[in-house]
N, CA and C of each residue as an Amber inpcrd file, in Angstrom:
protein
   201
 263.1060000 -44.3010000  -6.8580000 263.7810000 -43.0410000  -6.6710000
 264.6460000 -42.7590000  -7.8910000 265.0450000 -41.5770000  -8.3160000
 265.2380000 -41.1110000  -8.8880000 266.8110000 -40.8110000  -9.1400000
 267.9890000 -41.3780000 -10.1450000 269.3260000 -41.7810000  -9.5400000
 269.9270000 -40.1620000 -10.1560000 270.8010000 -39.2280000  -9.5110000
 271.2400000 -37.7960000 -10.0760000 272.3070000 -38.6050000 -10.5470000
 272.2730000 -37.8410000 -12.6140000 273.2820000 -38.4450000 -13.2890000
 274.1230000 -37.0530000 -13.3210000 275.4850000 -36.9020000 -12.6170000
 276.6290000 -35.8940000 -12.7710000 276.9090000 -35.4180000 -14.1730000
 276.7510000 -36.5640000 -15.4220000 276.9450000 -36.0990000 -16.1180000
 276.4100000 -35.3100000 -16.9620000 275.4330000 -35.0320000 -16.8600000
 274.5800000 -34.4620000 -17.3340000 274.7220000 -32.7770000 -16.8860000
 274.7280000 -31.6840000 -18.1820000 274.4560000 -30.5400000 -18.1810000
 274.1290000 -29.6330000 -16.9690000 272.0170000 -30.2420000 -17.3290000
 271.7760000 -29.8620000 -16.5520000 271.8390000 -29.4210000 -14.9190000
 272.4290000 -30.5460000 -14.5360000 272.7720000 -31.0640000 -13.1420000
 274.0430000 -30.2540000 -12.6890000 274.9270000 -30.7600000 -13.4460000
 276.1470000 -29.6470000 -13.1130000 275.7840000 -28.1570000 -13.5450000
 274.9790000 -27.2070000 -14.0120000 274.6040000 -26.4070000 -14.2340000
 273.8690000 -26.1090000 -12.9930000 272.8980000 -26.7950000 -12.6980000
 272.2370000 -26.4800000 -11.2560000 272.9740000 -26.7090000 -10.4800000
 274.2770000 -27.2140000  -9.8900000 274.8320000 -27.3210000  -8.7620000
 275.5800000 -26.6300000  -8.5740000 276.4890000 -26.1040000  -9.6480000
 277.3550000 -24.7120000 -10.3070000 276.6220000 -23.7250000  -9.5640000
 275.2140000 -23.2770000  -9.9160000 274.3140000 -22.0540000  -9.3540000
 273.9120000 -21.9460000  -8.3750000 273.6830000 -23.0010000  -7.5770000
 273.8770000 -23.5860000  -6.0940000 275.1050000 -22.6950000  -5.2400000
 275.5780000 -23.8960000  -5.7160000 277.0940000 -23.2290000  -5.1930000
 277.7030000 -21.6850000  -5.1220000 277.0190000 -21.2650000  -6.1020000
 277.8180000 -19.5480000  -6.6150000 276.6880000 -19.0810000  -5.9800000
 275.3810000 -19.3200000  -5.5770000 274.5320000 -18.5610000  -4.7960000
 274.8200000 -18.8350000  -3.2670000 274.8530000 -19.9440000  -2.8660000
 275.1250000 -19.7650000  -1.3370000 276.7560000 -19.1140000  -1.1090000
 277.5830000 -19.2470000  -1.6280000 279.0260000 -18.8090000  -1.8690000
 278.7390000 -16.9850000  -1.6040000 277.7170000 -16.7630000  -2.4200000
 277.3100000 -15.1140000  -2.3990000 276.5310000 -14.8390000  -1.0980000
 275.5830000 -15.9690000  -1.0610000 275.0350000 -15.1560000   0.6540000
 275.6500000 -15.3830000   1.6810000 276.7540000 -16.6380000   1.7120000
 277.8210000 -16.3830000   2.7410000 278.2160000 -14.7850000   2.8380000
 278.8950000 -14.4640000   1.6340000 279.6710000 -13.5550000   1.5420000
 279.1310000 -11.8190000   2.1980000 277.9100000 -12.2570000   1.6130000
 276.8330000 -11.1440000   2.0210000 276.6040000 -10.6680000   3.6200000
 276.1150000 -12.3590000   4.0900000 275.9940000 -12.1330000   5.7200000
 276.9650000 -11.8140000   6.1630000 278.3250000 -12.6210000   5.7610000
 279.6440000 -11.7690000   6.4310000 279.8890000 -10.0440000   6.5990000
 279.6910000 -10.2170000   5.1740000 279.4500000  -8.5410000   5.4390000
 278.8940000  -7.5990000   6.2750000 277.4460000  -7.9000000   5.9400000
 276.8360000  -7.3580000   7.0330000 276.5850000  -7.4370000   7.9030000
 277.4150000  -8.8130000   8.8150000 277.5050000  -8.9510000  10.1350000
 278.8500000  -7.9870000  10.5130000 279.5000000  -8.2400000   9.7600000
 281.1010000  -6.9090000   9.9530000 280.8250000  -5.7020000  10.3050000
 279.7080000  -4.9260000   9.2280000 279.7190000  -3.2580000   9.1100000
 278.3820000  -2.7960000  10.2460000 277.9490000  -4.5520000  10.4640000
 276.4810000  -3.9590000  12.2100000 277.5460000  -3.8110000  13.4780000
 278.5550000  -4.7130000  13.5640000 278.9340000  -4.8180000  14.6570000
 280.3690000  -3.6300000  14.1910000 280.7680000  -3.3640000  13.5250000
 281.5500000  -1.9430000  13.5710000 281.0440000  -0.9560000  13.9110000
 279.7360000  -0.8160000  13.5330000 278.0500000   0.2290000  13.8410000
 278.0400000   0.4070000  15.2380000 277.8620000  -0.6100000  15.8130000
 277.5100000  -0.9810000  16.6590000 278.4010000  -0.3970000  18.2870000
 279.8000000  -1.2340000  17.6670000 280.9560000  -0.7190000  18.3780000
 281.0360000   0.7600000  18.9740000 280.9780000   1.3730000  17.4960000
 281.3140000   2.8200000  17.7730000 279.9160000   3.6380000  18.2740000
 278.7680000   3.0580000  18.0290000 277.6160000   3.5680000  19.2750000
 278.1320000   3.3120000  20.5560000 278.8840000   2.3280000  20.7300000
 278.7940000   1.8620000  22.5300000 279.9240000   2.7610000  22.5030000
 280.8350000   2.8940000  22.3980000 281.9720000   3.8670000  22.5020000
 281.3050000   5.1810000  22.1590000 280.5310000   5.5250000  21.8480000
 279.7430000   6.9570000  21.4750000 279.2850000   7.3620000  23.1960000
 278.2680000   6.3700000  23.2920000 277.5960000   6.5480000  24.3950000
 278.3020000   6.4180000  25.8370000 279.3040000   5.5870000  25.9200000
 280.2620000   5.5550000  26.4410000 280.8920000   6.7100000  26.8550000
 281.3380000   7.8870000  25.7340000 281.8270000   9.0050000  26.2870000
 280.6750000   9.5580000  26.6000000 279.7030000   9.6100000  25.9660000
 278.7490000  10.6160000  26.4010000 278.4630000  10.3710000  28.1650000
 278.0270000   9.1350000  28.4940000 277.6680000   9.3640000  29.6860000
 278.7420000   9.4620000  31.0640000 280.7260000   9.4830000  30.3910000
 281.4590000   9.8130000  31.0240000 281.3370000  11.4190000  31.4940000
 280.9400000  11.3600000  30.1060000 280.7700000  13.5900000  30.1860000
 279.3010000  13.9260000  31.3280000 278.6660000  13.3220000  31.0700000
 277.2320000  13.3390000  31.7040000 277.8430000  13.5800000  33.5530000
 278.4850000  12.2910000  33.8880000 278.6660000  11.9270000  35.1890000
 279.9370000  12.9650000  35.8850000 280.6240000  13.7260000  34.6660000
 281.5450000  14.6880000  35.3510000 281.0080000  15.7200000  35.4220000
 279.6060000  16.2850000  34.5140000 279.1230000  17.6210000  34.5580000
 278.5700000  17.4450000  35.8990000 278.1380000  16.4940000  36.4420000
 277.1970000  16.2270000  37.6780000 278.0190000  16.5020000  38.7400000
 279.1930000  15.9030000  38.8270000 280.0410000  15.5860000  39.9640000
 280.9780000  16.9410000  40.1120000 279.6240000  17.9840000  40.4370000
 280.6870000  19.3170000  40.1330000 280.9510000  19.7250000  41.7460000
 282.3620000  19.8910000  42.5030000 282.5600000  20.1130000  43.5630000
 282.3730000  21.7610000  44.2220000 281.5350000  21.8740000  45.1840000
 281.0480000  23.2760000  45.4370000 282.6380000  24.1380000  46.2340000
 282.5450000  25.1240000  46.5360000 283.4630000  26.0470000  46.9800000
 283.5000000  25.1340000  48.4000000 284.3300000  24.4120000  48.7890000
 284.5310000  24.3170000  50.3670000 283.5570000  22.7710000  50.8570000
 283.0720000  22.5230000  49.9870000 282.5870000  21.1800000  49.9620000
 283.3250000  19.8700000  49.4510000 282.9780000  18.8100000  50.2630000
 283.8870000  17.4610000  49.2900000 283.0360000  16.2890000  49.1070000
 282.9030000  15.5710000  48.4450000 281.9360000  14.5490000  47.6550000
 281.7400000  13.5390000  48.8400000
């Protein structure tokens, strides 16, 4: 097997780029797990009013009638 010498350039050069790439797709997924579920939020709160409005246009009380 094959022993990884640290000191070497190369090696710390590839682990450097390693590092600064997963460091970036952390950063990435965070993100766009943040701005789906902010998305997201304000659909359910969208729809939310909507079908409050829905269920009061329905629940319309007639002249002399009661629910």
């Amino acid at each position: 097997m094959i022993a990884i010498d640290r000191r070497h350039i190369r090696v710390r050069l590839t682990l450097w780029f390693m590092a600064v790439l997963a460091a970036a797709l952390v950063l990435y997924s965070a993100a766009a797990c943040f701005f789906l579920l902010r998305d997201l939020r304000a659909q359910l709160v969208r729809h939310a009013i909507q079908d409050v409005e829905t269920v009061e246009g329905l629940l319309v009380v007639y002249a002399g009638r009661a629910l």
